[in-house]
C-alpha positions as CSV (number, residue, x, y, z in Angstrom):
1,X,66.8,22.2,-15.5
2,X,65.2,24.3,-18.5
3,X,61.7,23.8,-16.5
4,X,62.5,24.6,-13.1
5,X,62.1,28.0,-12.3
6,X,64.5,30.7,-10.1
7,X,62.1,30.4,-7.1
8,X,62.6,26.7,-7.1
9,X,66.3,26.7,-7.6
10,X,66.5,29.1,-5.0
11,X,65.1,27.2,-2.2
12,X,67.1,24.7,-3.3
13,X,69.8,26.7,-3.0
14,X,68.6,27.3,0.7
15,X,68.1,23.8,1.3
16,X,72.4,23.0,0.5
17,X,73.9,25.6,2.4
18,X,71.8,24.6,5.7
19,X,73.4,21.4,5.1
20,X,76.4,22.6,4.9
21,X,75.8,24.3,7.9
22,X,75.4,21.1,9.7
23,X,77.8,19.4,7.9
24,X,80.5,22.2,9.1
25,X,79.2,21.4,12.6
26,X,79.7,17.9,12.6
27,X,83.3,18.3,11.3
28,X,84.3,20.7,13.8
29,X,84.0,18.8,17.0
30,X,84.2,19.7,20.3
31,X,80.4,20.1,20.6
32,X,79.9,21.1,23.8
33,X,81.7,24.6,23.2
34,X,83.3,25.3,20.0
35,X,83.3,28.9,17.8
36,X,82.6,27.1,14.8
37,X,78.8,26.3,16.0
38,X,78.4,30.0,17.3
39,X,79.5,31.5,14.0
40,X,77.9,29.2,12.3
41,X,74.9,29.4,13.4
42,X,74.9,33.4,13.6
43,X,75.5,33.1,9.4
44,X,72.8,30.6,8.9
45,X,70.2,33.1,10.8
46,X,70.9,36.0,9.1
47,X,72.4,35.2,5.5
48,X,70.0,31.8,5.1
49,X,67.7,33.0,7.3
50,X,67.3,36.2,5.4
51,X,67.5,34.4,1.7
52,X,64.1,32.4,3.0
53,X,62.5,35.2,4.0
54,X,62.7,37.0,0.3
55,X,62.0,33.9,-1.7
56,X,58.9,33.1,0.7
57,X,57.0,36.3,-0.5
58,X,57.4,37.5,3.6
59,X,59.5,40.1,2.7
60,X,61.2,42.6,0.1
61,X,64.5,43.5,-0.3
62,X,65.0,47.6,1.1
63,X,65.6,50.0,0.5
64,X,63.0,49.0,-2.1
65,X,63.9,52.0,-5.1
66,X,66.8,49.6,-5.4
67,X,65.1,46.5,-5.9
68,X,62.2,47.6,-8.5
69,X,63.3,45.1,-10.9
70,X,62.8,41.2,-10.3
71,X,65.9,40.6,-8.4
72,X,65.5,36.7,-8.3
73,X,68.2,35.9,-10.1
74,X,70.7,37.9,-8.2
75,X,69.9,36.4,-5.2
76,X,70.2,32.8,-6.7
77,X,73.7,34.0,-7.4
78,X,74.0,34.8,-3.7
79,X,73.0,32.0,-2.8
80,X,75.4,30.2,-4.7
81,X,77.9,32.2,-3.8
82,X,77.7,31.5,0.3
83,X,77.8,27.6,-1.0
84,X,81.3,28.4,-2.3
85,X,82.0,30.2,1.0
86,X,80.5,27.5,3.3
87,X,82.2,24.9,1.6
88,X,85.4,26.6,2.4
89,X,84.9,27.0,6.2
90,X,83.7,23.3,5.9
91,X,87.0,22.6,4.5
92,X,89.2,24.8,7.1
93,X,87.6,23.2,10.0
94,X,88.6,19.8,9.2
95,X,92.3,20.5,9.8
96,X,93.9,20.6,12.9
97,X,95.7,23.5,14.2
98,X,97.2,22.6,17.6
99,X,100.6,23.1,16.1
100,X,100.2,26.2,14.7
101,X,101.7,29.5,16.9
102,X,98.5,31.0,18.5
103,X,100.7,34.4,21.1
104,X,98.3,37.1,19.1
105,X,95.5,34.5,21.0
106,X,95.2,35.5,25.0
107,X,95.0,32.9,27.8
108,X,93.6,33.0,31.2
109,X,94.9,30.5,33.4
110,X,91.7,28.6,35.6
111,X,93.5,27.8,38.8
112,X,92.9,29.3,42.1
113,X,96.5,30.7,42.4
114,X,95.3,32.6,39.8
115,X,91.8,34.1,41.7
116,X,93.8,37.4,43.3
117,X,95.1,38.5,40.0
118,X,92.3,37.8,37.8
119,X,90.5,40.0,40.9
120,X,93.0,42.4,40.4
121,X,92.5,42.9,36.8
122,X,88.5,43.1,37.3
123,X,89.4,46.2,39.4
124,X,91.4,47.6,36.8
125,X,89.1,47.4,33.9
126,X,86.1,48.3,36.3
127,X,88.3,51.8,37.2
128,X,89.4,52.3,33.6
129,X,85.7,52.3,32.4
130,X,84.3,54.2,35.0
131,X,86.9,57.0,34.5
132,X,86.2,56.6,30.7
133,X,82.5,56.8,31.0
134,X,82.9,59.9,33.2
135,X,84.9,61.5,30.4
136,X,82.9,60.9,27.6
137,X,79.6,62.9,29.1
138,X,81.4,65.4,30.4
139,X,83.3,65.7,27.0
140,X,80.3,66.6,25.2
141,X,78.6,68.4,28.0
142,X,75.2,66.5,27.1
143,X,73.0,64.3,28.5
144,X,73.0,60.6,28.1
145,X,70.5,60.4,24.7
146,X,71.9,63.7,23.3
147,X,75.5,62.2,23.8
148,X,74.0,59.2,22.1
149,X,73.6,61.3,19.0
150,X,76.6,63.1,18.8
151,X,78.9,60.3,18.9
152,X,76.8,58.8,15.9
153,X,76.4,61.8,13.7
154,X,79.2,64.4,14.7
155,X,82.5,64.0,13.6
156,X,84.1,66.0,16.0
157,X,83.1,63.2,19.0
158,X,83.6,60.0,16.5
159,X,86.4,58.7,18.1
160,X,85.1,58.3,21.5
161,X,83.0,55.9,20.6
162,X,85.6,53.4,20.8
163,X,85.3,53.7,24.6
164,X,83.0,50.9,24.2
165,X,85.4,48.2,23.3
166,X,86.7,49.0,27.2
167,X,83.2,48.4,28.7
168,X,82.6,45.6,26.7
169,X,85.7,44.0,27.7
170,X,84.9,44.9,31.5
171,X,81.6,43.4,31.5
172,X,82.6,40.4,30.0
173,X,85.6,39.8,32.3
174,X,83.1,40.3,35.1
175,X,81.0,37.9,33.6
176,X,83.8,34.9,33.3
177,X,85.5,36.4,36.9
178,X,82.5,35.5,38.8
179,X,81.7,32.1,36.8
180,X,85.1,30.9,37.6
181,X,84.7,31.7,41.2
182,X,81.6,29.9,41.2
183,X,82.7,27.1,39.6
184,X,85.6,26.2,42.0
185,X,83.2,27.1,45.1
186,X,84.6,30.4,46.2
187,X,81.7,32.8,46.4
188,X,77.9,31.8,46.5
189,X,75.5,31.9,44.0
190,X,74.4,35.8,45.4
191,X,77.9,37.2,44.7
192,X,77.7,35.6,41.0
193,X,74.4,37.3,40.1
194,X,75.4,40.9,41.7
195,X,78.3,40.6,39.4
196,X,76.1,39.6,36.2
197,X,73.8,42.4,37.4
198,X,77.1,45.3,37.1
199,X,77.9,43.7,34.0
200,X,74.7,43.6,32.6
201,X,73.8,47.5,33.5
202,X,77.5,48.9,32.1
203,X,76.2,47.4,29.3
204,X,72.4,48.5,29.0
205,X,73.9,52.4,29.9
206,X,76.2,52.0,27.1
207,X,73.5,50.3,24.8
208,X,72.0,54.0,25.0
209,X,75.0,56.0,25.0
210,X,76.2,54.4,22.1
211,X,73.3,53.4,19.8
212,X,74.5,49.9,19.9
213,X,71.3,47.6,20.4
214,X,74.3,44.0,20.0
215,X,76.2,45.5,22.8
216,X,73.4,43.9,25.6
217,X,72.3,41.3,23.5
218,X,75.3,39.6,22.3
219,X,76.4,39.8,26.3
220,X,72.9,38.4,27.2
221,X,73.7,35.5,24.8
222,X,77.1,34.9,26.0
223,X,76.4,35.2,29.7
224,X,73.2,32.4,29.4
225,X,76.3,30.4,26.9
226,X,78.5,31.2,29.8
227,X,75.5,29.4,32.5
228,X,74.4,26.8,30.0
229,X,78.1,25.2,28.9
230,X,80.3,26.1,31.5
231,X,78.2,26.1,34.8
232,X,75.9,23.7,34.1
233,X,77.8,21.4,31.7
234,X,75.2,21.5,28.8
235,X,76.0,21.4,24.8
236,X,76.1,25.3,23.1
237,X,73.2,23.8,21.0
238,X,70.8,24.2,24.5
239,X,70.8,27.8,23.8
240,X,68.4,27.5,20.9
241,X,65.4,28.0,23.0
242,X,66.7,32.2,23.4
243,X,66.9,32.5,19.9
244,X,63.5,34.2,19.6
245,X,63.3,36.2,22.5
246,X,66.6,38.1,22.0
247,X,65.6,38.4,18.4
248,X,62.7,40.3,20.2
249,X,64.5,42.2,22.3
250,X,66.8,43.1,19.2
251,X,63.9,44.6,17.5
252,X,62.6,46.5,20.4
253,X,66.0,48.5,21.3
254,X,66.1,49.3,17.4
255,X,61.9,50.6,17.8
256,X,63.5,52.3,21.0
257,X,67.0,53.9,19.2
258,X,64.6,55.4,16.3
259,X,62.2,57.1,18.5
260,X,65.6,58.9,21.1
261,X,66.7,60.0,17.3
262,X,64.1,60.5,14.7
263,X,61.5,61.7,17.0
264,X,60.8,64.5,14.4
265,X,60.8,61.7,11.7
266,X,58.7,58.2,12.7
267,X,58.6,55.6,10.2
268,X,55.6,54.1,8.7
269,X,53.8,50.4,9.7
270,X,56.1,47.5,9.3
271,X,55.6,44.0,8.6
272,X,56.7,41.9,11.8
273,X,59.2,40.3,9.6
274,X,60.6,43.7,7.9
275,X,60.5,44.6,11.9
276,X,62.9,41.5,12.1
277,X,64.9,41.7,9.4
278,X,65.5,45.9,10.4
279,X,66.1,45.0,13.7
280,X,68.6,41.9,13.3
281,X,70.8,43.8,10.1
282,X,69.5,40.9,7.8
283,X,69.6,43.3,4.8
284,X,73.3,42.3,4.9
285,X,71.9,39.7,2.4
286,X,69.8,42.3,0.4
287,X,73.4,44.1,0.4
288,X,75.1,41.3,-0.7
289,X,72.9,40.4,-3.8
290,X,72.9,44.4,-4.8
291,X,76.8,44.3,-4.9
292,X,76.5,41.0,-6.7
293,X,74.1,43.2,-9.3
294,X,76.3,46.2,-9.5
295,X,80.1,44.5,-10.0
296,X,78.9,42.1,-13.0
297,X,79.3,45.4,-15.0
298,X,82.5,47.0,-13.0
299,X,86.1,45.5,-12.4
300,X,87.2,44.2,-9.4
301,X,88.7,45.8,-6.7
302,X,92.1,43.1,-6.3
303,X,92.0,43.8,-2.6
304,X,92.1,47.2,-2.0
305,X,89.3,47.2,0.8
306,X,91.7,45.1,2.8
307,X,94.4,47.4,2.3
308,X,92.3,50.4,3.3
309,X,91.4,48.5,6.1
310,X,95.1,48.7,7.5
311,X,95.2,52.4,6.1
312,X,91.9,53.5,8.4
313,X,93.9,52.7,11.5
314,X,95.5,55.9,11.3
315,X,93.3,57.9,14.0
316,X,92.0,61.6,12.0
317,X,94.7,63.1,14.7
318,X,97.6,62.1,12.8
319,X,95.2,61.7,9.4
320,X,92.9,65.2,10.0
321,X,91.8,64.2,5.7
322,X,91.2,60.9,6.3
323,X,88.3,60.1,3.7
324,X,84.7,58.4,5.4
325,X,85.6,56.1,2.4
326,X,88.3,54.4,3.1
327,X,85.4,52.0,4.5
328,X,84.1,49.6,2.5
329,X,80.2,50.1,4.0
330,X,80.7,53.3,3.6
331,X,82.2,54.0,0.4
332,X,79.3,51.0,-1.3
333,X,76.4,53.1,0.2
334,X,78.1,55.9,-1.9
335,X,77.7,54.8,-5.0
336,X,74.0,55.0,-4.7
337,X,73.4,58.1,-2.2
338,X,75.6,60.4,-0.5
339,X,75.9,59.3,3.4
340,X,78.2,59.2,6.5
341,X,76.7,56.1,7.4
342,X,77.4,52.7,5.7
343,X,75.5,49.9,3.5
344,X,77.5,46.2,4.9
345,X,77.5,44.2,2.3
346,X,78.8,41.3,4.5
347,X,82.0,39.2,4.9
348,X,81.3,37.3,1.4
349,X,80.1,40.8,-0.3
350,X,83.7,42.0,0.7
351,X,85.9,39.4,-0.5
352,X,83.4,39.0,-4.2
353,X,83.5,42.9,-5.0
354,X,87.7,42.2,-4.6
355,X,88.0,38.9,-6.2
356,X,85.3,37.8,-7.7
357,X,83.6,34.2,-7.1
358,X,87.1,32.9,-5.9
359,X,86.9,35.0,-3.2
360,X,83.8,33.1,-1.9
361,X,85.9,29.9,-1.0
362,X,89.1,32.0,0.0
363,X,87.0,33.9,2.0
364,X,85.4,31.2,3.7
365,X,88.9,29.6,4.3
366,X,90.0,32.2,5.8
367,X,87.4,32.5,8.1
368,X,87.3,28.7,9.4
369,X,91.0,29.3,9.8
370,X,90.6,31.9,12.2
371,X,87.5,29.5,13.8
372,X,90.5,26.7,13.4
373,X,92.7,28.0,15.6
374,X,90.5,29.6,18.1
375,X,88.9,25.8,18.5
376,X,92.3,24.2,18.6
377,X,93.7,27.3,21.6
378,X,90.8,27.3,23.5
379,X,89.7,23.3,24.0
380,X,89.3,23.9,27.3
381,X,86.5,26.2,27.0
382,X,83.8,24.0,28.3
383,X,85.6,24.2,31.6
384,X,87.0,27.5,32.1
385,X,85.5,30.5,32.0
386,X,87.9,32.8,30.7
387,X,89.2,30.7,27.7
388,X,85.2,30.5,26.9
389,X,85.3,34.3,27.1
390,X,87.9,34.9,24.2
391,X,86.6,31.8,22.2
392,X,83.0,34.0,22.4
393,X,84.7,37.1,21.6
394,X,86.7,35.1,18.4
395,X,83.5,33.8,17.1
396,X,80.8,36.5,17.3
397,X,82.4,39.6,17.8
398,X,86.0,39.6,16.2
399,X,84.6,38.0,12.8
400,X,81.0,38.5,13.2
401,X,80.0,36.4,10.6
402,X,83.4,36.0,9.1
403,X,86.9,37.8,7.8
404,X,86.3,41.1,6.4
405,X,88.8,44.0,6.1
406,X,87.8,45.3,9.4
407,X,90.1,42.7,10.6
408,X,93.1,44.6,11.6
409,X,90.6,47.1,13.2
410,X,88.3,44.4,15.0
411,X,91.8,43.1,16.6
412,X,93.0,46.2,17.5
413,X,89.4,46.8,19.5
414,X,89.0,43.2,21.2
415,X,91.7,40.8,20.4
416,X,94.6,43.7,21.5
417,X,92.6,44.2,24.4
418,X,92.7,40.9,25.8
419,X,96.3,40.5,25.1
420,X,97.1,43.3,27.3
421,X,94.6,42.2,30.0
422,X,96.4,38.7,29.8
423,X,100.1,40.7,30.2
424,X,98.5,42.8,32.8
425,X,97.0,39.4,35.0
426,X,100.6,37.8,34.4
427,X,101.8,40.9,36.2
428,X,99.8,40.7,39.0
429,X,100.5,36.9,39.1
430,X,104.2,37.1,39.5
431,X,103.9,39.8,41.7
432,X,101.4,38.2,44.8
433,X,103.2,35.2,44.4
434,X,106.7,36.8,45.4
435,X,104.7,38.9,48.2
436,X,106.4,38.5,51.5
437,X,102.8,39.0,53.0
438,X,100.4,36.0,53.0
439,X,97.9,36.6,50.3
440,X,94.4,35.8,50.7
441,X,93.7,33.9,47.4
């Protein structure tokens, strides 16, 4: 061991956590759609991915006044650290969790009693957007890219940028409404790509108004997932092949967000792979190993970031004081240079600063819980649309990457959401079917 040096123990590193990738995959089942292989994989691009990338020589960590010491032997920690984490979700996925109560968990019934209400509640999300979008410009009496800026960098229009969860939700519900009607024959193959085509430009307007590059891509993923698995009856594992072109097109709506903001300000020549790891937020990992650095000499925080993250709920109406602080991103960038804007240090960053290297493995058992239980709700997701929909949601955009203390926010912006488009379809439901009238369906 004495002769081997960091680099080599490093990659070695590397070389156990992709295999426990795999090894996490083959435990979870349910190949053909299961959150487990989407989160999953997600991690393994951008922690792993990112870990490679600095121990190859193709990149530095930034921002580099940081990282003027060697900081090899931080990320070797890292590294060892997400092994205690995987191992974790390896072990959570290997229990079942049929059993287990899942109502916070929506469900979207794929029959075609069901067609008129799910309709019903497409209309009502496609109003409820449309009014919301409306407000929002005319709220801050600017154009689209100057609104784009305001809701990033003034306080007094913060808030609103939560109107986004709504459009998200509609464009997604579009997405699964017209697979499922496809899928049982109802409407031709023209009718399905009109109503891709409405999701997919509420989302590319939004993508500007809101500075949100993942907003288009993560729906461009999910709606080829959506094509690949449930349409065409293909494993999640075909959608490899779009892993470099919406890593592209990541990279080119950050290149195109810079120059709408910091016109006045361009940024030097990058390397194409500090282009990629800007554009895709691997620095998460660069993050991670700088926390790593700065809490071997501080104490821990015992969970207080996960209590602030109930506390932040409070909207600034009722809390006008509330400190930018109370977030974890926020509060680490901080303690190097004063900012409104965060530093993520990412899910295992989170749960080391509060509890040290057990919070690795709890952590990570936390998060294939959630993954648990998502699989075990939605097993029909290779079939129907709409349990594919909040399966996607669970493992991409509710714990990107895994539990953090965002989580009582993330479910109030998507999980809630569903749950009240689920009551609201249950609604409809029961009310067509005791219609006098005949209803088309």
């Amino acid at each position: 061991m004495r002769g081997l040096s960091v680099p080599v123990l490093e990659l070695a590193t590397i070389a156990i956590n992709l295999g426990l990738c795999v090894a996490i995959m083959r435990s979870a089942g349910n190949r053909a759609a299961n959150p487990f292989f989407l989160a999953i994989g997600l991690f393994a691009v951008l922690m792993i991915g990112r870990h490679l990338m600095l121990v190859s020589g193709a990149d530095v960590e930034f921002p580099e006044y940081l990282f003027i010491q060697d900081n090899s032997p931080w990320r070797l920690l890292a590294g060892l650290g997400i092994s205690l984490w995987l191992a974790g979700v390896l072990v959570a996925s290997t229990f079942s969790y049929r059993r287990a109560p899942k109502p916070y968990l929506p469900s979207f019934p794929h029959e075609p009693a069901s067609f008129s209400a799910l309709r019903g509640v497409a209309y009502v999300l496609l109003l409820a957007t449309t009014a919301l979008l409306g407000t929002l410009v005319m709220a801050t009496g600017e154009g689209l890219v100057n609104t784009s800026y305001l809701l990033r960098f003034d306080p007094r229009f913060a808030h609103l940028i939560n109107i986004k969860y709504v459009v998200i939700l509609t464009a997604y519900f579009l997405t699964a409404l017209a697979a499922s009607l496809r899928r049982q024959l109802t409407t031709s193959a023209r009718w399905q790509a009109r109503a891709w085509m409405l999701a997919a430009l509420l989302l590319a307007v939004s993508t500007l108004l809101f500075g949100d590059r993942d907003l288009l891509i993560f729906w461009l993923l999910y709606a080829f997932a959506m094509r690949t698995v449930v349409l065409r009856g293909k494993g999640i594992l075909s959608l490899l092949p779009l892993a470099a072109p919406l890593a592209g097109l990541f990279v080119l709506l950050k290149a195109l967000r810079n120059t709408l903001w910091f016109e006045d300000h361009p940024s030097g020549p990058e390397s194409a792979f500090r282009s990629l790891a800007d554009g895709l937020n691997m620095d998460i990992f660069d993050k991670l190993t700088l926390a790593m650095r700065t809490w071997d000499q501080q104490d821990l925080r015992l969970g207080e970031d996960f209590l602030n993250g109930i506390v932040a709920l409070l909207p600034r109406a009722v809390w006008p004081g509330k400190p930018d602080t109370l977030y974890v991103d926020i509060w680490f960038k901080n303690l190097f240079e004063a900012s409104r804007t965060g530093w993520p240090i990412s899910p295992p960053g989170e749960w080391y600063i509060n509890f040290g290297w057990p919070g690795f493995a709890l952590g990570g058992l936390a998060t294939g819980m959630v993954l648990g239980l998502a699989r075990d709700k939605y097993r029909d997701a290779a079939s129907n649309p709409f349990a594919f929909m909040v399966m996607f949601i669970v493992a991409t955009r509710f714990i990107p990457l895994g539990v953090t203390s965002s989580l009582p926010f993330f479910y109030l912006t998507w999980m809630l959401q569903l749950v009240l488009a689920a009551l609201l379809y249950r609604a409809l439901r029961s009310f067509l079917l005791r219609s006098p009238s005949p209803v088309r369906r």
